[in-house]
C-alpha positions as CSV (number, residue, x, y, z in Angstrom):
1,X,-52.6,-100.0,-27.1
2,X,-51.1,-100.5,-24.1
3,X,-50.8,-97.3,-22.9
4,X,-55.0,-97.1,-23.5
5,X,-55.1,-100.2,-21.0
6,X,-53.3,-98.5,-18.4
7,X,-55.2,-94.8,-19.1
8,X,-58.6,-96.8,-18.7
9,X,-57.5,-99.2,-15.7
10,X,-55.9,-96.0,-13.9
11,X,-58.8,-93.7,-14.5
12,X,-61.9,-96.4,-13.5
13,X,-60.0,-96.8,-10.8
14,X,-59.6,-92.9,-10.1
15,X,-63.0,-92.5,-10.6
16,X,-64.5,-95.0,-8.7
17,X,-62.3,-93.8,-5.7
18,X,-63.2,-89.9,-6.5
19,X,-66.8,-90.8,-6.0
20,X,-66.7,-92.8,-3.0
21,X,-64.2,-90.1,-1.0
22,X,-66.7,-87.5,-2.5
23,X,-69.6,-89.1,-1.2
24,X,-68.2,-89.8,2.3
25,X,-67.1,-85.7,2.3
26,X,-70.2,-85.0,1.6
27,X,-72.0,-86.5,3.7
28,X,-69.9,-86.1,6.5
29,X,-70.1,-82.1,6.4
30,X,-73.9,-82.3,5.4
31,X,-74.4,-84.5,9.5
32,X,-71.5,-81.5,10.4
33,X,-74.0,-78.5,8.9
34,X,-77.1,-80.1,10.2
35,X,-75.5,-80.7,13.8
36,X,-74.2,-77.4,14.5
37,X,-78.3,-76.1,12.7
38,X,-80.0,-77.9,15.6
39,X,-77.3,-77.4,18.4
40,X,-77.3,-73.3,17.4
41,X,-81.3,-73.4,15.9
42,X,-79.7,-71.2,13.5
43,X,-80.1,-71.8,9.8
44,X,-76.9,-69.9,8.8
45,X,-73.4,-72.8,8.1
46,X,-70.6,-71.8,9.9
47,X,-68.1,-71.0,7.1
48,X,-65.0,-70.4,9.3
49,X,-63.0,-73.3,8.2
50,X,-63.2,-72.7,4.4
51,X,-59.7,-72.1,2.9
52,X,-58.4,-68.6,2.1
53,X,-56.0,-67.5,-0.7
54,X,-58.0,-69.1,-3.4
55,X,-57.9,-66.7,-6.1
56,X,-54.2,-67.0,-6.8
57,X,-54.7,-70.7,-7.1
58,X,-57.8,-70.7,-9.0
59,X,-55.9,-67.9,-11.4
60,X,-52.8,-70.6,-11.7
61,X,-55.3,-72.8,-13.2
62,X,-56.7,-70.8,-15.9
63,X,-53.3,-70.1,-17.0
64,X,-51.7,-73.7,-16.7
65,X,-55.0,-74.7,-18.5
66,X,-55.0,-72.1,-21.2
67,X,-51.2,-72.9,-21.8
68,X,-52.0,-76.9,-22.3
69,X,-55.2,-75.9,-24.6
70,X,-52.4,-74.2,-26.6
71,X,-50.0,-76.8,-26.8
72,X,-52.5,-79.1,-27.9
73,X,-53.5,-77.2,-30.5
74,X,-49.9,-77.1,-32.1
75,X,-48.8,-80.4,-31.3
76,X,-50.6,-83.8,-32.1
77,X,-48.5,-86.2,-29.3
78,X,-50.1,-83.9,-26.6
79,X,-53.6,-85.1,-26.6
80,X,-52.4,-87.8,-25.4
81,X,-51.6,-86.1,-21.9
82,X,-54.5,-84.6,-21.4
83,X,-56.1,-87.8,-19.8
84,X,-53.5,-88.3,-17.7
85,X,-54.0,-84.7,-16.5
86,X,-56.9,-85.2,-15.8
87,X,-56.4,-88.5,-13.5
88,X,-53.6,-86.5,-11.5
89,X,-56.4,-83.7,-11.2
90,X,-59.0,-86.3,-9.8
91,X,-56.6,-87.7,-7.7
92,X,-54.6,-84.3,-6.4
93,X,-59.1,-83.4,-5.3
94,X,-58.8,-87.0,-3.3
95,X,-55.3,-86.6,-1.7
96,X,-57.5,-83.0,-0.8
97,X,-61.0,-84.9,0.9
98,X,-58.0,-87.3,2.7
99,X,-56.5,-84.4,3.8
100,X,-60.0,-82.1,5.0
101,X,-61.1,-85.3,6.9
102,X,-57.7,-85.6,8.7
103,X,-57.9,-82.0,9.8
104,X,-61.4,-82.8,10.5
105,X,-60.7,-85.2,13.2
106,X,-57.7,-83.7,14.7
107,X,-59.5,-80.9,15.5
108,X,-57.7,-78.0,13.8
């Protein structure tokens, strides 16, 4: 039970965080967007600073994830990873927004 207290504490907490860093992002690039609109009086984004080498990355997560679909499917003790894998996936994507808005203001 107490490993269901920590789970739930750890992931309200996750979540609450995810959304707020989410939000700020957002709004932050949507001013960004609508800035660079009215300064160019274009409608087209500027996608230049979009990451690239993504589909390795994106294929390393259908296999990891297929892989832990699999071991859960043999093994009873391993559902009880999977919410923990998904808190270190929520907070790897806010350790990500921290680390876009530090580039962000740098300059680079």
């Amino acid at each position: 039970m107490t490993i269901f207290a920590i789970g739930l504490a750890a992931g309200l907490l996750t979540a609450i965080v995810y959304v707020v860093v989410a939000g700020r992002a957002f709004m932050r690039i949507r001013s960004e967007i609508l800035a660079g609109i009215a300064s160019s009086g274009t409608d087209a984004p500027d996608y230049e600073r979009q990451g690239r080498n993504f589909g390795w990355k994106a294929a390393g997560g259908v296999v990891v994830s297929t892989l832990l679909l699999a071991l859960v499917s043999t093994a009873g003790w391993t559902w009880y990873l999977l919410p923990f894998l998904a808190i270190g996936t929520s907070v790897t994507v806010i350790v990500a927004f921290l680390l876009d808005r530090l580039s962000s203001t740098d300059g680079s």
